[in-house]
LOTIRO-915391 format. One line per field, with one value per residue (C-alpha): chain; residue in one letter; residue number from 1; x, y, z. Coordinates in nm, 3 decimals, always signed. Each point is the difference from the previous one (the first is absolute). Layout:
chain [A_...]
res [a_...]
n [NUM_...]
u [X_...]
v [Y_...]
w [Z_...]
***
This chain:
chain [A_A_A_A_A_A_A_A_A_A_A_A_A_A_A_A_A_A_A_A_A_A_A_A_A_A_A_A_A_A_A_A_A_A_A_A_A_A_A_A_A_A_A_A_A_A_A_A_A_A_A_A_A_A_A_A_A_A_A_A_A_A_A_A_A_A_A_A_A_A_A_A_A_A_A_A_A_A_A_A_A_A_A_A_A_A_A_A_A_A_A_A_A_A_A_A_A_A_A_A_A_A_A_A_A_A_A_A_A_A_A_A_A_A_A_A_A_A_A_A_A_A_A_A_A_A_A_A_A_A_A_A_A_A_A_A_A_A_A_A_A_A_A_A_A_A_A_A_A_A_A_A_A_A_A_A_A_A_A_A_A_A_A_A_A_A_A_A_A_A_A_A_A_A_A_A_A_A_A_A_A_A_A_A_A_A_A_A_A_A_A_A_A_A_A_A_A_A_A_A_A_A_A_A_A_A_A_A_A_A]
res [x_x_x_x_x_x_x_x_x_x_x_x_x_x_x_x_x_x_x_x_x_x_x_x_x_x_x_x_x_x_x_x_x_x_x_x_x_x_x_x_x_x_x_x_x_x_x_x_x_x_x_x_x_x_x_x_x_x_x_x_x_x_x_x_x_x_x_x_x_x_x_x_x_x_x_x_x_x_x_x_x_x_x_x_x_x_x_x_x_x_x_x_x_x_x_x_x_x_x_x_x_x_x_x_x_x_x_x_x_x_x_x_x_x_x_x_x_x_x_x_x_x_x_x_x_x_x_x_x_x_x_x_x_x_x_x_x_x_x_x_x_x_x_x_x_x_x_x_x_x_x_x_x_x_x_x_x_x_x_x_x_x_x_x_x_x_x_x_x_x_x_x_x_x_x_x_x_x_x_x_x_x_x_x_x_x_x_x_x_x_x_x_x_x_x_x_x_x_x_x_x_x_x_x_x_x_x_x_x_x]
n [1_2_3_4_5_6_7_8_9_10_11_12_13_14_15_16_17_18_19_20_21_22_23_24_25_26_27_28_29_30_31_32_33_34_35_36_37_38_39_40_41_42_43_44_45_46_47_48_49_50_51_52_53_54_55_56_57_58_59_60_61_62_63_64_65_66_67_68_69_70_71_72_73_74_75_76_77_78_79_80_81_82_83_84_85_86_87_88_89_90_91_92_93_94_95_96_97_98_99_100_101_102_103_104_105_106_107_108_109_110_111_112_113_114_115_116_117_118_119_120_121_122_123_124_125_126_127_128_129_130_131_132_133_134_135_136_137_138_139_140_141_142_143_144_145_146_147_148_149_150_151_152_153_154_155_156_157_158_159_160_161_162_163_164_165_166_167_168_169_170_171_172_173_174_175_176_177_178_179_180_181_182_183_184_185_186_187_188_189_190_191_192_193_194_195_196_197_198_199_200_201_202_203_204_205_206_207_208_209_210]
u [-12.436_+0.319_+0.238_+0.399_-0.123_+0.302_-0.092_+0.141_-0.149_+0.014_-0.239_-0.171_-0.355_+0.076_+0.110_-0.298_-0.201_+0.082_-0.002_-0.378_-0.095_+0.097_-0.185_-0.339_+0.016_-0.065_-0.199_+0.182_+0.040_+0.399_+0.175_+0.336_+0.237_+0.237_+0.306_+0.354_+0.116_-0.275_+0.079_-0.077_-0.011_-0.334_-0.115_-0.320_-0.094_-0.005_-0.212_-0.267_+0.031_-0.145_-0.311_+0.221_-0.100_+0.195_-0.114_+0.201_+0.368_+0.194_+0.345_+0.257_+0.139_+0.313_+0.124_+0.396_-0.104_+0.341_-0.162_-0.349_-0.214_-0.158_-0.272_-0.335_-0.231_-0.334_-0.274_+0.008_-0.278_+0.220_+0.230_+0.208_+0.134_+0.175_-0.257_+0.016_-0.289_-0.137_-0.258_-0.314_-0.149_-0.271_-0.228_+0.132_-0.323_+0.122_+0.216_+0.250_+0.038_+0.000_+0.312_+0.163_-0.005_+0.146_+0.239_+0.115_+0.045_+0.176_+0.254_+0.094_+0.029_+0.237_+0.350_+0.253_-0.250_-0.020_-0.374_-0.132_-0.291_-0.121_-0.315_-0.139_-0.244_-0.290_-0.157_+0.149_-0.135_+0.155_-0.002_+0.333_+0.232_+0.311_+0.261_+0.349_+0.166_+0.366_+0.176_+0.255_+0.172_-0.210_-0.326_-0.327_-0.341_-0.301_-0.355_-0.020_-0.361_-0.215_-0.383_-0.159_-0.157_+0.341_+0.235_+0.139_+0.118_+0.397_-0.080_+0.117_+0.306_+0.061_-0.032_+0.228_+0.205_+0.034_-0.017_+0.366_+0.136_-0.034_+0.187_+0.281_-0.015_+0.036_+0.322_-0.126_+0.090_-0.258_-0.392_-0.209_-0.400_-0.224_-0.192_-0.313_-0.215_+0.056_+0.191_+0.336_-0.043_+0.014_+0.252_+0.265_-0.091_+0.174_+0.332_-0.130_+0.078_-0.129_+0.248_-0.232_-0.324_-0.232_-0.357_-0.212_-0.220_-0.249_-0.198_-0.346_-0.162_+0.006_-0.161_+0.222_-0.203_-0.084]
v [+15.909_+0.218_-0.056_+0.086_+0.358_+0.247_+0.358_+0.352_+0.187_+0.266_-0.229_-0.247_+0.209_+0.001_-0.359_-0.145_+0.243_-0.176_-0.375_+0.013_+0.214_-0.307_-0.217_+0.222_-0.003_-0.362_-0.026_-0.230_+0.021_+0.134_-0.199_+0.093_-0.146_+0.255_-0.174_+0.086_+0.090_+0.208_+0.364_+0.291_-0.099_+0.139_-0.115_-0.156_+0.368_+0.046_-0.270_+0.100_+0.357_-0.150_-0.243_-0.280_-0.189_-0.243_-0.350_-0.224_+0.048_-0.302_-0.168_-0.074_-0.310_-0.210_-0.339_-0.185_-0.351_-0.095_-0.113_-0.187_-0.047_-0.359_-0.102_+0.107_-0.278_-0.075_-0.242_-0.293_+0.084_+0.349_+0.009_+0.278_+0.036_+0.208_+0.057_+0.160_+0.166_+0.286_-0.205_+0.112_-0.002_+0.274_-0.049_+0.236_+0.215_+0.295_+0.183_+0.067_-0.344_-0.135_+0.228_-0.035_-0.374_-0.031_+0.261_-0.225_-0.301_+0.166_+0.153_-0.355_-0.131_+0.244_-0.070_+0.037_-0.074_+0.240_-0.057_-0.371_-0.042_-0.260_-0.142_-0.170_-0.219_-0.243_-0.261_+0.151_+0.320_+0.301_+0.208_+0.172_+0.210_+0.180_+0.113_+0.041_+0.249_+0.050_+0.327_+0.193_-0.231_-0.100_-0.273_+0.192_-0.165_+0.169_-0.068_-0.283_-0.060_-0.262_-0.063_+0.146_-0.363_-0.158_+0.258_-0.039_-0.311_+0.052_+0.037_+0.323_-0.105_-0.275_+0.146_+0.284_-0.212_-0.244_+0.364_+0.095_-0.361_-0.002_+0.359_-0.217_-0.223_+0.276_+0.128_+0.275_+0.096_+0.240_+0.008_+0.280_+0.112_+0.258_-0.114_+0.157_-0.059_-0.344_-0.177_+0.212_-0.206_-0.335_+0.135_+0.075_-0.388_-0.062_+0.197_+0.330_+0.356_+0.352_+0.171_+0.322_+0.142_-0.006_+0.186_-0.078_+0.303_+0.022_+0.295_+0.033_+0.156_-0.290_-0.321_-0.353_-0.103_-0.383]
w [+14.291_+0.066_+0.229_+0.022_-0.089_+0.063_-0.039_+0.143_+0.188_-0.297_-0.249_+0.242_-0.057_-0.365_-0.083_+0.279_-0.208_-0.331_+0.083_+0.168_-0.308_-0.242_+0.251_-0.022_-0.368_+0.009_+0.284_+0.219_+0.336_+0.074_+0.276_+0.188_+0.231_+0.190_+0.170_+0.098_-0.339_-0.034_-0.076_+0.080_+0.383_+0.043_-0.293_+0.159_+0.048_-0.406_-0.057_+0.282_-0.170_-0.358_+0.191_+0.097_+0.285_+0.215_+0.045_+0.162_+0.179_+0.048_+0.083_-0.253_+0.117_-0.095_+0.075_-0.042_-0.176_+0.060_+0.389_-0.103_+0.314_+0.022_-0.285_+0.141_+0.031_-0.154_+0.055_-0.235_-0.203_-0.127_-0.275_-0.080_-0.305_-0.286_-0.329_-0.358_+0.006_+0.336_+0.150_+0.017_+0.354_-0.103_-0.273_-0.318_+0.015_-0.123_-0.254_+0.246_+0.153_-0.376_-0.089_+0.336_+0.010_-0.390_+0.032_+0.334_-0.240_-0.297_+0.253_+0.118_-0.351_-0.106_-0.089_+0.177_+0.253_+0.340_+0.166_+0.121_+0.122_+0.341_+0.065_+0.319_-0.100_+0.159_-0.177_-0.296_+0.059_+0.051_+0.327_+0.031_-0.230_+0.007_-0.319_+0.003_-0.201_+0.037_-0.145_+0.130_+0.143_+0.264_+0.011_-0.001_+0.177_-0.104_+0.052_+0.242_+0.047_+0.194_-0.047_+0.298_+0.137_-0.002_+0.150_+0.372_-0.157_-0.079_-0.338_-0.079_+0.203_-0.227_-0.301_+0.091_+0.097_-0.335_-0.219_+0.265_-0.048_-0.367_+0.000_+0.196_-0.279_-0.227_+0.102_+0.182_+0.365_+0.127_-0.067_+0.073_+0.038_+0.107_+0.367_+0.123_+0.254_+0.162_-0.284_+0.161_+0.315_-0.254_-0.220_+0.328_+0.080_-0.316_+0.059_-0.162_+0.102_+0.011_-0.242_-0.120_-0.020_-0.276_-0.065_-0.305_-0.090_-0.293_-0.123_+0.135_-0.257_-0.246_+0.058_-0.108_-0.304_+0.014]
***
């Protein structure tokens, strides 16, 4: 993944060039995020130049913890809570998912700690996840995700929702995520905003190995 990439317009073609060339040598997929601090300013039109592709452009969104809308509810038989390890809501089939979900658990047992990890769980079992890294100042919520059979249910909602409150807890005044599709209109529910624009583009001639 790269992101925060800051070029001039003078080397952008060069120093794209150089970082998918590292990424072909080892035959991994290259992912990148352009946002505000992006630079050059057309920089999207560098990557589409050397096979890049864009996938998905979303909202950056913020949110001021200091003013906590109420506690979402959920029906008694939910629990939402804060866990050591990434749950796992999708059986680790793969390579990928194996790596993913472990390097998800190392990061929150690292010291001094900066990602925690929520579950919402039925019967024990696991159908909801979302991690909060914070960095920068600021309370990052990344990869809220809801089994498919159980969303429409405020879940997602609430787990935001205990990822922003632990942030508060934290010491931290203002959380922040990326929205797409109809997770924005859930996310303004909560007190977020549209502060930027983000696209995620990947390059299309190399398949993500599982």
């Amino acid at each position: 993944m790269v992101a925060r990439s800051r070029f001039t317009p003078e080397t952008a073609h060069r120093r794209v060039g150089e970082i998918l060339s590292q990424h072909l040598r080892k035959k991994v997929s290259c992912n990148w995020v352009v946002g505000p601090e992006s630079q050059p300013s057309n920089l999207s039109q560098f990557l589409r130049a050397h096979g890049f592709s864009c996938r998905i452009h979303c909202a950056g969104m913020a949110c001021d913890l200091s003013s906590l809308v109420d506690r979402p509810t959920v029906t008694e038989d939910m629990v939402i809570e804060q866990v050591d390890a990434a749950p796992i809501i999708h059986p680790l089939t793969t390579e990928r998912r194996r790596n993913l979900h472990r390097g998800l658990t190392l990061a929150a047992a690292l010291k001094p700690r900066h990602v925690w990890h929520f579950a919402a769980t039925v019967d024990s079992q696991p159908i909801g996840t979302t991690t909060l890294h914070t960095g920068a100042g600021v309370a990052g919520i990344y990869g809220v995700e809801v089994l498919a059979r159980h969303r429409g249910k405020g879940i997602g909602t609430a787990l935001v929702y205990a990822a922003m409150e632990h942030g508060k807890t934290l010491g931290f005044s203002v959380a922040v995520l990326s929205a797409t599709g109809k997770g924005e209109g859930v996310y303004k529910r909560l007190g977020f905003r549209e502060v930027c624009k983000l696209s995620f583009w990947k390059y299309g001639k190399m398949r993500q190995l599982d």
